[in-house]
C-alpha positions in Angstrom: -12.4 -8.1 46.6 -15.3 -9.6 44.4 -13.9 -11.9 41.8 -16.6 -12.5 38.6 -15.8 -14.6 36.2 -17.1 -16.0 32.8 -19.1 -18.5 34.7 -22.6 -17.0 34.7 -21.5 -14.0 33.5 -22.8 -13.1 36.9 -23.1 -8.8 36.0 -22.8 -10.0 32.1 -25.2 -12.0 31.5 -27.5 -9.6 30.1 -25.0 -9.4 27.3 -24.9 -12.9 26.4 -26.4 -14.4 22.8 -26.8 -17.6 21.3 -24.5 -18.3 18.5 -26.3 -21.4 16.8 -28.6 -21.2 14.1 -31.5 -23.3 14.0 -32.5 -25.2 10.5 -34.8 -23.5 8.5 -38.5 -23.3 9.6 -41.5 -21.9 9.0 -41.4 -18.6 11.8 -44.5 -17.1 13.2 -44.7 -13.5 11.9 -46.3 -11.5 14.7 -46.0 -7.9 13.6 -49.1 -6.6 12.1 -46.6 -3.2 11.5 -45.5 -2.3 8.0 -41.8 -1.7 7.6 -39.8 -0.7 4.6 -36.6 -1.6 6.2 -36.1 -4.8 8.9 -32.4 -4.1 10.1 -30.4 -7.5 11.9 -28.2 -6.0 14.4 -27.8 -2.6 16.6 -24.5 -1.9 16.7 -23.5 1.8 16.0 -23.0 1.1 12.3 -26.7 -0.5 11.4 -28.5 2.0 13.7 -26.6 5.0 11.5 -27.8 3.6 8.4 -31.5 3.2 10.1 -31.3 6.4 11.2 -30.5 8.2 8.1 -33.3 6.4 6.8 -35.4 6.7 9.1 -34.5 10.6 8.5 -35.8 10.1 4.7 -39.0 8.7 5.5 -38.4 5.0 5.7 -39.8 2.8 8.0 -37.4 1.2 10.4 -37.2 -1.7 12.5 -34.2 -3.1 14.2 -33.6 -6.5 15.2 -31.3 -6.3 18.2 -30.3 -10.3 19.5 -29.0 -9.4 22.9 -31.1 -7.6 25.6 -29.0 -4.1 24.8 -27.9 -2.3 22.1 -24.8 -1.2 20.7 -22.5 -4.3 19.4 -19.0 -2.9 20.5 -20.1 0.5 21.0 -21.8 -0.6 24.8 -21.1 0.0 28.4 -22.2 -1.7 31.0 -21.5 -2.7 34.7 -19.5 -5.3 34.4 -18.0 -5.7 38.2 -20.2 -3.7 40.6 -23.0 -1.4 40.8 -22.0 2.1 39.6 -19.0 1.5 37.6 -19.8 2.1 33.9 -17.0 0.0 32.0 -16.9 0.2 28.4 -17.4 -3.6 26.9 -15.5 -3.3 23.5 -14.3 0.5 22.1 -13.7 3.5 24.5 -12.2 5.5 21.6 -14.5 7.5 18.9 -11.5 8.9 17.2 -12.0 8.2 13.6 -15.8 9.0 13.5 -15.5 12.8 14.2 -14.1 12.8 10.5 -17.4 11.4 9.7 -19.9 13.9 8.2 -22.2 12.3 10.7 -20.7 14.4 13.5 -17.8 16.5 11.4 -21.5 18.5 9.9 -23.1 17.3 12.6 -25.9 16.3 10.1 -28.7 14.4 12.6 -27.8 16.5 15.6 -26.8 13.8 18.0 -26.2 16.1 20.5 -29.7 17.0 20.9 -30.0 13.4 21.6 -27.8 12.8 24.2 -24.6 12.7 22.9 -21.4 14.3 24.0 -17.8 14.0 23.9 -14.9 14.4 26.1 -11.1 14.6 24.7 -8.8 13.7 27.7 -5.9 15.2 27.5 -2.8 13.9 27.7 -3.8 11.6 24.4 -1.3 9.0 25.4 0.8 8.0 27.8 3.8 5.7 26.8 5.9 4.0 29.7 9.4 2.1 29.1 11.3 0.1 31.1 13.7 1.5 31.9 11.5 4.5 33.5 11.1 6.8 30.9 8.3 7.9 29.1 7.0 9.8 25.9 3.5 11.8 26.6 1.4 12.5 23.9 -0.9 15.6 24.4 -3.4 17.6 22.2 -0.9 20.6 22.3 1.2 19.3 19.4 3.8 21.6 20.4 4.1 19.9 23.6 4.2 16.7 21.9 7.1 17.4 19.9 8.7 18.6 23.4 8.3 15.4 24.7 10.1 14.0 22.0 13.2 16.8 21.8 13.7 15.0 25.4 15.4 12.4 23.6 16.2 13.6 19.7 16.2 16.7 18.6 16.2 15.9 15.2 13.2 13.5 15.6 10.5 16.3 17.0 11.9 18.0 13.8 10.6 14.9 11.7 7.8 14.5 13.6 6.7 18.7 13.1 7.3 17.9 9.2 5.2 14.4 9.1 2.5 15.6 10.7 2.5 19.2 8.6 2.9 17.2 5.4 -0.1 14.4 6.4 -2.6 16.5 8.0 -2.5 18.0 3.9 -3.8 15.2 2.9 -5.5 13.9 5.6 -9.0 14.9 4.2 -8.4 13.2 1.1 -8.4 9.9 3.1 -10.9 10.4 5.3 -13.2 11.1 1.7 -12.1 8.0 0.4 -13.0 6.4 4.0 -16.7 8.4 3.8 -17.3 7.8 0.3 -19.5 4.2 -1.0 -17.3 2.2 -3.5 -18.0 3.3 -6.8 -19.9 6.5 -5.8 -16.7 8.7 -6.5 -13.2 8.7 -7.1 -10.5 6.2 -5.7 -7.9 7.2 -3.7 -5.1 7.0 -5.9 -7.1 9.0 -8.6 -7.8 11.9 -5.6 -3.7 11.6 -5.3 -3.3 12.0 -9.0 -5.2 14.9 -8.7 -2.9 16.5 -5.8 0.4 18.2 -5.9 1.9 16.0 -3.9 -0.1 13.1 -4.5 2.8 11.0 -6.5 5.0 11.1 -3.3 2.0 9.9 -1.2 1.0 7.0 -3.1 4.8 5.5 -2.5 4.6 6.7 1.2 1.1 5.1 1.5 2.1 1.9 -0.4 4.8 1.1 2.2 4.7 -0.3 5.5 4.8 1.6 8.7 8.0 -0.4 9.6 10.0 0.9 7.0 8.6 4.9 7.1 9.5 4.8 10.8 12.8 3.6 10.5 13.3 5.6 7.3 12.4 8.9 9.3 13.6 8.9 12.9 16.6 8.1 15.1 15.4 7.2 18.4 13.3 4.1 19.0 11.2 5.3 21.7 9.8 8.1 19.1 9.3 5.3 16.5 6.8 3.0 19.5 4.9 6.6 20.3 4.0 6.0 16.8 2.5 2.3 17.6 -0.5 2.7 20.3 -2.5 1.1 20.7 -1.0 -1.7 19.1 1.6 -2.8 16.9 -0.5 -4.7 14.8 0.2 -4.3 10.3 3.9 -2.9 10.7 5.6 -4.6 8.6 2.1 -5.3 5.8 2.1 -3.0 2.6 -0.1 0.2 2.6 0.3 0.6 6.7 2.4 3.6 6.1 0.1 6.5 6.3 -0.2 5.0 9.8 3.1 6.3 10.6 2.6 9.9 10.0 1.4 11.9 13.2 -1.4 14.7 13.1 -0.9 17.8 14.6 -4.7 17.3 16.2 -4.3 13.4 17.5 -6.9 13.1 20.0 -8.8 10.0 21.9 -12.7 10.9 22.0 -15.4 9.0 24.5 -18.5 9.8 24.7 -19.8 11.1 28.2 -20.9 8.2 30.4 -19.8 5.7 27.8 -19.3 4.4 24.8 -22.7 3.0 24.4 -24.2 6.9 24.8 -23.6 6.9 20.6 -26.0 3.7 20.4 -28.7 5.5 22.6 -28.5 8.8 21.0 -28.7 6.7 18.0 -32.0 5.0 19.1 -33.3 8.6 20.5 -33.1 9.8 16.9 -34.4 6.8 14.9 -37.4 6.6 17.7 -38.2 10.4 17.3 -38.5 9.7 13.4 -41.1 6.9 13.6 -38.2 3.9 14.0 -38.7 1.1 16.4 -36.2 -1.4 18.1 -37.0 -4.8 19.4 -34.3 -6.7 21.5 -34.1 -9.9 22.3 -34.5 -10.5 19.0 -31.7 -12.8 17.8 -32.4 -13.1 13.5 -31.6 -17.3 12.2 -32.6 -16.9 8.7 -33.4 -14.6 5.7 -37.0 -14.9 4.2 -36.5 -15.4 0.6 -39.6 -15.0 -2.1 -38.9 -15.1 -5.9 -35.2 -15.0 -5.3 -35.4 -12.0 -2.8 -34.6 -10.7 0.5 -38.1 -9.9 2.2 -37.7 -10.1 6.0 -36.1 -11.7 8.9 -36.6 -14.6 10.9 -36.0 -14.8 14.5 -35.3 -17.5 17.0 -38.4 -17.0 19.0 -40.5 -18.1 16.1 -41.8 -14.5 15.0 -40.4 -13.2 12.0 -40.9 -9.8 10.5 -40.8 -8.4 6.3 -39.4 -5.6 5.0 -41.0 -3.8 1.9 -38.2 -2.2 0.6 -34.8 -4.1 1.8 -33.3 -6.1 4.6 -30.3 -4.7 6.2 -27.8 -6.8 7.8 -24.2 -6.2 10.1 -24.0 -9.7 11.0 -20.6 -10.7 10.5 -19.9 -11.5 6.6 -18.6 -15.1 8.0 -22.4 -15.5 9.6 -23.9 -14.2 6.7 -23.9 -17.1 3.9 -25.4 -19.2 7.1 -28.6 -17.3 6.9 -30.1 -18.6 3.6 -29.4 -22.1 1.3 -26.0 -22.2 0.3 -27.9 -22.0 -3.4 -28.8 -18.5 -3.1 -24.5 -17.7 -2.7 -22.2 -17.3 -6.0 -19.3 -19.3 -6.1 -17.3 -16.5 -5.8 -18.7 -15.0 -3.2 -18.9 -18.0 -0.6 -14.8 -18.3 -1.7 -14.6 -14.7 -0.7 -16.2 -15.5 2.5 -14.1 -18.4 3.1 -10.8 -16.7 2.0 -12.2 -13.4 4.8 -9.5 -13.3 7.5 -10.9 -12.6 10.6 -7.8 -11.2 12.6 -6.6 -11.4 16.0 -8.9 -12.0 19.0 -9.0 -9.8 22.3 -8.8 -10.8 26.0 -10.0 -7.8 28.1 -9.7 -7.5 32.2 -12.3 -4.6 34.0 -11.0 -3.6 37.0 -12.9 -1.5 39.5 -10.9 0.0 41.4 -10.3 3.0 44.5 -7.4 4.6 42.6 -6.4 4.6 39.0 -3.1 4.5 37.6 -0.6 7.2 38.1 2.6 7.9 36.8 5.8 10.8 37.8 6.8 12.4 35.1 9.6 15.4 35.8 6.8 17.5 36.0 4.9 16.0 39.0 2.4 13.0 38.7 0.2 12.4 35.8 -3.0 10.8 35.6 -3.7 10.0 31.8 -7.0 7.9 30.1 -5.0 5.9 27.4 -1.6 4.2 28.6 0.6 1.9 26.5 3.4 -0.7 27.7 5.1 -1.3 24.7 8.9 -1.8 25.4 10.6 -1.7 22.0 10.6 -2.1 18.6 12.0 -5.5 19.1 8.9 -6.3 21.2 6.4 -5.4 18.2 8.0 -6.9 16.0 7.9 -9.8 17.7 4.3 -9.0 18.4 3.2 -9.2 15.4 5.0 -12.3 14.5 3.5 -14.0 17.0 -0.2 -13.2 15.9 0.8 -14.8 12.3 1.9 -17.9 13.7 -0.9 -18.3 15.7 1.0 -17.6 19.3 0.1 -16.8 22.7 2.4 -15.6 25.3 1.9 -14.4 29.4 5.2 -12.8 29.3 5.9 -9.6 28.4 2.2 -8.7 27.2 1.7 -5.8 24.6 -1.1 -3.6 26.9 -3.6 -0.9 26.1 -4.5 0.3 29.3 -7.6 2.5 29.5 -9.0 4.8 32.4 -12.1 6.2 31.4 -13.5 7.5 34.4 -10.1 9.7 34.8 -11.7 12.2 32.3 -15.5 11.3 32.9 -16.3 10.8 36.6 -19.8 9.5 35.9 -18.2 6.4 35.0 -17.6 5.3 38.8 -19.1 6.3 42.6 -17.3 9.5 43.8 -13.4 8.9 44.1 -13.3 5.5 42.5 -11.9 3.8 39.1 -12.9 1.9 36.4 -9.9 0.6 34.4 -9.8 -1.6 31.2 -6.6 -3.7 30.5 -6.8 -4.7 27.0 -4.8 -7.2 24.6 -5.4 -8.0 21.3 -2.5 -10.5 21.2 -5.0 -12.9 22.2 -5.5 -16.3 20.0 -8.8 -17.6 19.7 -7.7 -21.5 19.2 -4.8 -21.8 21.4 -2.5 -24.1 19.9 -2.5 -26.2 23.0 -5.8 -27.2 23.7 -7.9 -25.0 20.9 -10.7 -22.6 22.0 -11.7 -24.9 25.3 -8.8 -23.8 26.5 -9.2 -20.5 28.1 -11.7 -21.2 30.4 -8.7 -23.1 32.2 -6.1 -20.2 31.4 -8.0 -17.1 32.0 -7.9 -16.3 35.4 -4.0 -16.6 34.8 -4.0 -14.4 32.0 -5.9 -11.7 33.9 -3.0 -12.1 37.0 -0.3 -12.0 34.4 -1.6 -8.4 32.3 -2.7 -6.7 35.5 1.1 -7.6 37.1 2.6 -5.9 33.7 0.2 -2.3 34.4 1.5 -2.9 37.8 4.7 -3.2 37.1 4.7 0.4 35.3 2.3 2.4 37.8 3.4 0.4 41.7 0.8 2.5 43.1 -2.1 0.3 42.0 -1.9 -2.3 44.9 -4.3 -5.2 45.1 -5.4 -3.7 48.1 -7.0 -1.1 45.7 -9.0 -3.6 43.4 -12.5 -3.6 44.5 -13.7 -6.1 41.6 -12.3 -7.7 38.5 -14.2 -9.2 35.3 -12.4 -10.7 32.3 -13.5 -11.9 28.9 -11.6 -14.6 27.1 -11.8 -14.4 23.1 -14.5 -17.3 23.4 -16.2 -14.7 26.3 -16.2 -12.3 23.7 -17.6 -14.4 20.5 -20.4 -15.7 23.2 -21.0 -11.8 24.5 -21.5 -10.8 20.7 -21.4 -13.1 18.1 -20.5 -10.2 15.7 -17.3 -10.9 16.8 -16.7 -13.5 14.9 -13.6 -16.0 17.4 -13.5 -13.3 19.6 -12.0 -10.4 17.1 -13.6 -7.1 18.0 -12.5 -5.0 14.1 -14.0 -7.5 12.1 -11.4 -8.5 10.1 -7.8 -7.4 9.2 -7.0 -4.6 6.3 -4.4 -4.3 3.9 -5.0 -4.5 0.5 -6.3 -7.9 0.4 -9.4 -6.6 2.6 -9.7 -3.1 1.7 -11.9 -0.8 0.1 -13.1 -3.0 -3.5 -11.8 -6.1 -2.1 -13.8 -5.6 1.4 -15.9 -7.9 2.3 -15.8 -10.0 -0.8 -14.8 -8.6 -4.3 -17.5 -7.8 -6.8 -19.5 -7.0 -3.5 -18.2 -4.0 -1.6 -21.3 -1.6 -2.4 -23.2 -2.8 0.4 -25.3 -4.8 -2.3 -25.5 -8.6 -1.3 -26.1 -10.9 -4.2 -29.9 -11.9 -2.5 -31.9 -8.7 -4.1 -33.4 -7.1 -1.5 -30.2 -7.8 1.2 -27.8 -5.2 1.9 -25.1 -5.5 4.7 -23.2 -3.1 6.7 -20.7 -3.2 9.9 -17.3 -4.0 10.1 -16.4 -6.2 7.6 -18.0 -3.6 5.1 -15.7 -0.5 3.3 -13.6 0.9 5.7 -13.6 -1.5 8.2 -13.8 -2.2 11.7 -13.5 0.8 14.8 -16.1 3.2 15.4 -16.1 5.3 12.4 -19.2 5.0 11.8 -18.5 5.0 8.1 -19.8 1.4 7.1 -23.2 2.5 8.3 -23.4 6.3 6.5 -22.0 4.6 3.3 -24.5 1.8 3.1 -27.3 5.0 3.9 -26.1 6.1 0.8 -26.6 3.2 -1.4 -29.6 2.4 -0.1 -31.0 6.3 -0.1 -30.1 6.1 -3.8 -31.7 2.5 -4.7 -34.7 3.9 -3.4 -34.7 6.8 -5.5 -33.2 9.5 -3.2 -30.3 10.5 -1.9 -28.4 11.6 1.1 -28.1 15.3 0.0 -32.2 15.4 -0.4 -32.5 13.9 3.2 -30.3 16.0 4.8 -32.6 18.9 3.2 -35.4 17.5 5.2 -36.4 19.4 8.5 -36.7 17.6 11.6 
C-alpha cells in the first residue's frame, strides 16, 4: 500500500496555490492582446460567465492561479497513475436545471461533455443492518420505504407529487439575476398553491419531516448527503422528495465540465493562462481596469474585470478606501460554513452491500445512523466541534458507474465529511497536520464497518486533505469550506454576498464577481456564473436572448 500525504502533496502538488498577497506594486503588463473581459479564477462558475461572453463577442481572458482548471469542479490523480478521483464535487445535480444544459444553449456536448446518472441514487445503511435505497424509479423508491411504513411511501408519493409542481418556480428564482424578475414569494403569490408553499418553505426541514412521516429511517433518506440546516428557517423545501432525484457526473470526471468549458470559450476566440495567481485589482479614475498577478505581469480589461475569488479575498485586492462601509461589514459579518476533510482511496474492490435482493454496488452511500445523530451533527458544527466517533460519511464511488475512472477492475472511492472544523478548538488550524492521518483511520473504519468486504488488503493507495489541505489546494475555499458560505436567509438571494450588492455589481465600477458566494450559492449549479452573464450581457448593451440568437 502507498501512503501519500499532505506533505509534498506528492501526486497534488500540481494543485497547490499560494494564499498570500503581496503589497501593492507596480506589475509588469506583458500582454500586448486586447481584452474586453480579464476574468480571476477558472472554476466552472467564471468560465460559464466567459463563455457566454465569449459567445456574444467579447474578448476573454481567464486568469487561472493553479496549474489546472476547474476550482471544485476538477479531477485529478490523486493516489496512483490511472485513477481519476474527483478533488471537490462528484455530483452535477442542480445544474441540469440550468438553462445552460436544461436548453442545452452552448452545446457542451459537442465539447466533450457527458453525463452519467448511476442508478441506485443512494444508498442509505443503518446499524442495525438495514437499509433504505433510493433509485431513479420513484416507484421503487417508495417500495423501499413501504418496507418499513406504509403510510410513509404514501407521504412520500404525495410530497414529491405536490413539490415537483413547483419545483420550476425555484429553480427560476435560482436562474434568475436579483432584480432581473420576480422574487420568489411574488411567483408563489402568483400560484394556486403558492400561500401553502411559502409556510412550507419558511420552515425548517426538521419540523416538515417530523410533521410528515412515522418512521425515522424515511425521515434520514431525506438527509444525504448531509444533515447540515435542519433545524434553520427556510430549509424546508429540502424536505420534499422529487419523483426524478438523480446524482449526475460527468464521464471521466468532474473536471470534464471545466474542459468542455475551456473547449467552447477557446473555439470563440477566449484564451486561458494558468499559473496565473491575480494579487491586486488595477484601479484608474476609481475603476476596475485589469488584474495584477504574482509573477509581475498584469493584464487590462476594456470592458470589466470579473472576479470568483472568494468575497472574504475580495476587499484584499484593492485599498480598503475603494470598500463602503457597509460592504466591508457585509464581508466581515459573511459566514463561511463548515470545512471538509476528504480521504481518496484507490482501491481493487469498491464497496458492496446485501440487500434481500442480492448484492448491490451503488456510487453515492450515506452512514447516517439516526435522527439523534444529525441533530447532534449539526449542533456540533455550531459550536465549533470535532469528533472521530461516530462520523457523518458521504461515501462516493465514482468509477462504479464510469469505469474510465480507474485501470480495468479497480476502484476509486472518496470518503467525505463536512463535519470537519477548520480551527480545532484544541490546537487551532496547526492542528491537523498532527491529527489527519487519524482521522483518515477513524472514517475509513466507519465505511468499513458498513460494507466488511473492503479489507485493507484491498487498498492500493490513500490520499487525504485536511480543511487547511483544502484552503492551501484552492484558496477559494476560504478555511477549508468547499460551498462558499452557508444559506438561509441571512445569505440568500438579496442578502448574498453582501446586501445592496447581490447583482454581481461590485462597488469598484468596472468589477463584477461571480462563484459561490454569489446568488444561489455554492454546488455546481452553474447558476452564479449564467446570472452574472446576464448582468454583464446587459451592461454592455445586449442581452442573453440576443447571444443565444447568434450562430456558432
Amino acid at each position: 500500500m502507498t501512503e501519500i500525504t499532505r506533505r509534498g502533496f506528492v501526486k497534488g502538488a500540481a494543485l497547490v496555490a499560494p494564499l498570500a498577497f503581496a503589497p501593492f506594486t507596480v506589475a509588469q503588463t506583458t500582454s500586448a492582446s486586447r481584452y474586453d473581459v480579464v476574468v480571476v479564477g477558472a472554476g466552472h462558475n467564471s468560465l460559464i460567465t466567459a463563455c457566454y461572453l465569449a459567445k456574444a463577442g467579447f474578448k476573454c481572458l481567464v486568469l487561472e492561479g493553479r496549474p489546472k482548471i476547474g476550482g471544485g469542479t476538477k479531477t485529478a490523480e490523486l493516489t496512483l497513475s490511472g485513477f481519476q478521483h474527483d478533488v471537490c464535487s462528484s455530483i452535477h445535480a442542480r445544474i441540469q436545471a440550468n438553462p445552460l444544459i436544461k436548453n442545452n444553449e452552448l452545446n457542451l456536448g459537442e465539447y466533450g461533455l457527458e453525463y452519467i446518472f448511476p442508478d441506485p441514487v443512494y444508498h442509505i445503511a443503518f446499524p442495525d443492518g438495514s437499509y433504505i435505497t433510493k433509485w431513479r424509479d420513484f416507484d421503487r423508491t417508495c417500495e423501499e420505504i413501504a418496507k418499513y411504513s406504509k403510510k410513509d411511501a404514501d407521504t412520500w408519493r404525495r410530497m414529491a407529487t405536490e413539490a415537483d409542481a413547483i419545483r420550476p418556480i425555484v429553480n427560476e428564482v435560482e436562474y434568475t439575476p436579483i432584480g432581473f424578475g420576480k422574487s420568489l414569494a411574488e411567483r408563489l403569490a402568483d400560484h394556486p398553491q403558492g400561500k401553502l408553499w411559502q409556510r412550507r418553505i419558511a420552515m425548517s426541514k426538521w419540523d416538515v419531516l417530523h410533521q410528515n412521516f412515522e418512521d425515522e429511517r424515511t425521515m434520514v433518506a431525506m438527509m444525504p448527503p448531509f444533515p447540515k440546516e435542519l433545524t434553520g428557517p427556510y430549509s424546508g423545501f429540502s424536505a420534499y422528495p422529487s419523483k426524478r432525484e438523480e446524482v449526475p457526473q460527468p464521464k471521466g470526471g468532474s473536471g470534464m465540465i471545466a474542459t468542455a468549458l475551456q473547449r467552447f470559450l477557446e473555439a470563440h476566440g477566449g484564451e486561458i493562462l494558468v499559473n496565473k495567481p491575480a494579487e491586486h485589482f488595477i484601479v484608474e479614475n476609481g475603476r476596475c481596469v485589469g488584474v495584477e498577478c504574482a509573477d509581475g505581469t498584469s493584464y487590462r480589461a476594456e470592458r470589466a474585470v470579473l472576479s470568483t475569488v472568494h468575497i472574504k479575498q475580495l476587499v484584499k485586492m484593492a485599498p480598503s478606501g475603494l470598500w463602503p462601509a457597509d460592504f466591508l461589514e457585509g464581508v466581515k459579518t459573511f459566514n463561511t460554513g463548515n470545512a471538509s476533510f476528504n480521504s481518496h482511496f484507490a482501491t481493487t474492490e469498491p464497496l458492496k452491500f446485501q440487500v434481500k435482493s442480492g448484492t448491490i454496488v451503488p456510487v453515492h452511500i450515506s452512514n447516517i445512523q439516526s435522527c439523534k445523530r444529525a441533530l447532534r451533527y449539526e449542533s456540533e458544527l455550531t459550536a465549533g466541534e470535532f469528533h472521530v466517533e461516530e462520523p457523518v460519511l458521504h461515501i462516493v464511488q465514482t468509477s462504479v458507474a464510469d469505469p474510465t475512472r480507474a485501470p480495468a477492475g479497480m476502484h476509486t472511492i472518496r470518503v467525505l465529511c463536512e463535519q470537519a472544523v477548520y480551527n480545532l478548538p484544541d490546537g487551532g488550524p496547526g492542528r491537523w497536520e498532527e491529527i489527519k492521518a487519524e482521522v483518515q483511520l477513524a472514517h475509513l473504519r466507519a465505511a468499513q464497518k458498513i460494507a466488511p468486504n473492503l479489507t485493507d488488503d484491498k487498498i492500493l493507495a490513500r490520499f487525504s486533505t485536511s480543511p487547511v489541505d483544502i484552503e492551501q489546494m484552492n484558496a477559494a475555499m476560504w478555511h477549508g469550506s468547499c460551498h462558499s458560505g452557508t444559506d438561509g436567509p441571512a445569505q440568500a438571494g438579496a442578502m448574498r454576498p453582501v446586501p445592496g450588492w447581490a447583482q454581481h455589481r461590485m462597488p469598484i465600477p468596472g468589477l463584477y464577481q461571480t462563484g459561490g458566494t454569489t446568488h444561489p450559492g455554492g454546488g455546481v449549479s452553474g447558476g452564479p456564473g449564467r446570472n452574472a452573464a446576464v448582468v454583464m450581457l446587459k451592461d454592455f448593451g445586449t442581452s442573453m436572448e440576443e447571444t443565444l440568437g447568434k450562430k456558432g
